[in-house]
N, C-alpha and C positions, 0 to 999 in steps of 0.2 A: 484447481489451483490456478491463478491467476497471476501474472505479472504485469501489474498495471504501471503506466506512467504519471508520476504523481502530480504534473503541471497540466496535464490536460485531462486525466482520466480513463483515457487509452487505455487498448487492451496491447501491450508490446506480445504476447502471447498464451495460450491458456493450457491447460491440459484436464480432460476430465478421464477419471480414474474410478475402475470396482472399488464395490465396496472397503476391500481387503488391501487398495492400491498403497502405494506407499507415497504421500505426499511431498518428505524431503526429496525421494528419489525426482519425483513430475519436476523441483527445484532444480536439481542438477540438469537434469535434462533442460531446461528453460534457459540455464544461463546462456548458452551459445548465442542465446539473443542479444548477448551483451559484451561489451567490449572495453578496450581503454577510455575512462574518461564518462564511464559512467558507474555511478552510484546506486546501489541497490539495497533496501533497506529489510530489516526482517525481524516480524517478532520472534518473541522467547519460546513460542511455539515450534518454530520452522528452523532457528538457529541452530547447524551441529557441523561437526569437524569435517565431514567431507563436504559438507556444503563450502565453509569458509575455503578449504583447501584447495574446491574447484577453481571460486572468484581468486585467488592468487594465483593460479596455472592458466588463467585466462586475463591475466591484468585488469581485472573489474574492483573497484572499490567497495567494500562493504561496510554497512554501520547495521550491527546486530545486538540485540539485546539479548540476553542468557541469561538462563534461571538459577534458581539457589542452588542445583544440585553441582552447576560447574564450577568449579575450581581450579584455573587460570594459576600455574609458579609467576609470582611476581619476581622481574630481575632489577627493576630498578622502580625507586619514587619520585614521577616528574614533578609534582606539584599535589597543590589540596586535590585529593579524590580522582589524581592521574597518576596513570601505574603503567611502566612497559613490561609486558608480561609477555609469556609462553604459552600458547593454547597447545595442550597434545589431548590424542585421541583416548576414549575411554577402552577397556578390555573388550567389549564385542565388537566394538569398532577396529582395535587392534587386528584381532582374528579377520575381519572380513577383509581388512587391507591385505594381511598377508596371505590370504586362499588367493590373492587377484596378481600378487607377486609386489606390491606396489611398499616402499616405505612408507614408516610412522614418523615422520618429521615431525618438528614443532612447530608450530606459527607462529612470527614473530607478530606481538600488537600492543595497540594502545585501548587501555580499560579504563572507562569514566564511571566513578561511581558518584550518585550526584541524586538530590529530590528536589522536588518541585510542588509548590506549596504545600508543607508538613503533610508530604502524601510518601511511601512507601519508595525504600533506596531503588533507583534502578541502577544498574549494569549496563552498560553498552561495551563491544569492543571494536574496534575497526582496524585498518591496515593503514588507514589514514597515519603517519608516524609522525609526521613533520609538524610539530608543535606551534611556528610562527603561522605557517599557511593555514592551519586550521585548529584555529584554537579551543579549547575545553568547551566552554559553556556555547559556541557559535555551534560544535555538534551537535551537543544537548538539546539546543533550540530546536534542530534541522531536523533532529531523528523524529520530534511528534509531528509532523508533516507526513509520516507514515500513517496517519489516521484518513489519508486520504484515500486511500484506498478501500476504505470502510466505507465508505461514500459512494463509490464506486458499484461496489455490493450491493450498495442498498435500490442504488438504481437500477440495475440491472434486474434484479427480484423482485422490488415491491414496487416500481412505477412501468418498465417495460413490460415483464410479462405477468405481474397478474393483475388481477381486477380489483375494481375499490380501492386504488391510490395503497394495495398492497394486505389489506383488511381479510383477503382469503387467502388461501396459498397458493404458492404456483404449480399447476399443473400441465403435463403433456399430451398430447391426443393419442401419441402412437402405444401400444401394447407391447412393444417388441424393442429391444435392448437397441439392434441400427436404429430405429425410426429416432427412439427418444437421442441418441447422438445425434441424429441430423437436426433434430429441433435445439439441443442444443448449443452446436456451431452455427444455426442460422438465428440464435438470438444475441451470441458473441459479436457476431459480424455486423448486424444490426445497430446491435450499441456502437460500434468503432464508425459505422457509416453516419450517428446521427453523431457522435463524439466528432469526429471529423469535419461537421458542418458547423461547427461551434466553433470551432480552432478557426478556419476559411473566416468567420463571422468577428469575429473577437479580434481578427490581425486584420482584418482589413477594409473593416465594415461600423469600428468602431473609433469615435474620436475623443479621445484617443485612443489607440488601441489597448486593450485589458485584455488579464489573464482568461482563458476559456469558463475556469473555475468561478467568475465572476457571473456567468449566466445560466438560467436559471436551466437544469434539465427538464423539470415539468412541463415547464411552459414551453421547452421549445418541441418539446414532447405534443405538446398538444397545437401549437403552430404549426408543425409538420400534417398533423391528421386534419385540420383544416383547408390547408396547402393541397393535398391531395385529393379533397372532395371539388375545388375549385373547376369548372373547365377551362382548357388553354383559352379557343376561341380563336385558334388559329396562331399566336404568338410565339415566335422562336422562344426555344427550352432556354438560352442562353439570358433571357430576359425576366421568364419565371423565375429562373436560376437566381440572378443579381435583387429581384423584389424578395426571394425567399430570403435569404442570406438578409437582407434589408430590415424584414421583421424579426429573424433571429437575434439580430445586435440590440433589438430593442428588450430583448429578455433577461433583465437584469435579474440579479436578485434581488426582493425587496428588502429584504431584514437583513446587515449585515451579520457574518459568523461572530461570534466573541468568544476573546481568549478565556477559556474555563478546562476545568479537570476535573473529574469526576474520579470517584474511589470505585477500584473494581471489585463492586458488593451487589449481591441480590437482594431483595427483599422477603424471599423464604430460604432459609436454609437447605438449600438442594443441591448443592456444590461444593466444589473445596476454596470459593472465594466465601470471604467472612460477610456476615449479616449485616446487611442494610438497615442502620437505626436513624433515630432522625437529627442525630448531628450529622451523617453524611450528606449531604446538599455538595452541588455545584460550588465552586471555589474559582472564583471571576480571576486571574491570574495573566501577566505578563511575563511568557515563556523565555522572553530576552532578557529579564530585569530579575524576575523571580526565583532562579535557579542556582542552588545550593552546592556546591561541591564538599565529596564528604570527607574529611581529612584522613 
């Protein structure tokens, strides 16, 4: 479980867990990484009542999506598709707060229900309350910025540690439960150490300075294993140092991203998302303009 930082990539902290681990719980445990004045995002997957109830007893802001099964009391109707509701906890959740001695409060929040090109309602809730400061649709927007961390993912697994640009799987050398840990916190650290030369490069190496997210990881990915086979030659590090960073900024990306959405369908029925046919395509979409609030 990861908790990445969505403007740079960052790893703010990770947790790897048995098979049988509990993922909300790796959540809770993470937040301590976070504090007033930052924003943490989560899918419908990860979203549940002591998660939210942590980031409120820690002052941290949330924007969470929740699935059909939850069921939010609305207390008041702010607007098209804004709702001030009451998040409370479900009956096993109930029971495990009270074995810990802890109350079942409510949480107070604001519910956006809202779609984005004639694609499937989502649900968002946040603590965010204050309706001039941060209006409906400018969340809307903000929350699919969470697909950034899907990105994240993917570098980490199919461009760092395996082979063929990700074409085979990723595999460990060690046989033994520590080793595979150790290989796994030295590929976390890894990524935050080449993440972190992209940030250095982007702020201060580039004119004008751009977001980290603007350069490419491949290439700087493979700029770096060039860099390494070089000999100094005798040259202060401080110099390698400033030409590295030098060619990093030049890593742009070539193709910009484009705004699109995509329906979450497979193409064999093997899940419980709906069949991929071929009116589903891509859907070129502007998440500031396009967004639907649902009345």
């Amino acid at each position: 479980v990861f908790l990445v930082d969505l403007w740079s990539h960052r790893l703010r902290d990770c947790r790897f867990l048995a098979s049988n681990g509990s993922e909300r719980q790796a959540v809770v445990d993470m937040l301590g990484r976070l504090g007033h004045g930052d924003l943490v995002m989560m899918d419908r997957g990860i979203s549940a009542y002591r998660i939210l109830r942590e980031c409120e007893s820690r002052r941290v802001s949330y924007l969470a999506r929740i699935n059909r099964s939850w069921t939010p009391i609305v207390v008041d109707r702010l607007g098209d598709g804004e709702f001030l509701v009451d998040l409370r906890p479900n009956k096993p959740e109930i029971l495990r707060l009270r074995s810990k001695g802890l109350d079942c409060r409510a949480l107070r929040a604001r519910m956006l229900i809202f779609t984005v090109a004639n694609g499937d309602k989502v649900r968002l809730v946040t603590n965010l309350l204050n309706r001039n400061e941060f209006p409906a649709l400018e969340l809307a927007a903000e929350y699919h910025k969470r697909w950034e961390c899907e990105i994240a993912y993917k570098e980490l697994k199919g461009y760092l540690t395996s082979v063929t640009h990700g074409k085979q799987d990723t595999t460990f050398r060690s046989k033994l439960s520590a080793g595979v840990l150790q290989e796994a916190w030295s590929i976390a650290l890894t990524y935050n150490l080449i993440r972190g030369l992209m940030m250095e490069a982007a702020s201060e190496h580039c004119e004008p300075a751009v977001s980290p997210t603007q350069l490419s990881f491949v290439d700087t990915l493979e700029t770096l294993k060039l860099s390494l086979c070089e000999p100094d030659r005798g040259r202060p590090k401080r110099v390698m140092l400033f030409e590295l960073l030098g060619r990093v900024s030049r890593c742009y990306i070539d193709r910009p991203r484009r705004n699109r959405a995509y329906p979450r369908k497979v193409k064999r029925k093997m899940s419980r998302f709906g069949l991929k046919r071929s009116g589903d395509r891509q859907v070129l979409c502007d998440f500031a303009n396009e967004i639907r609030l649902c009345g």
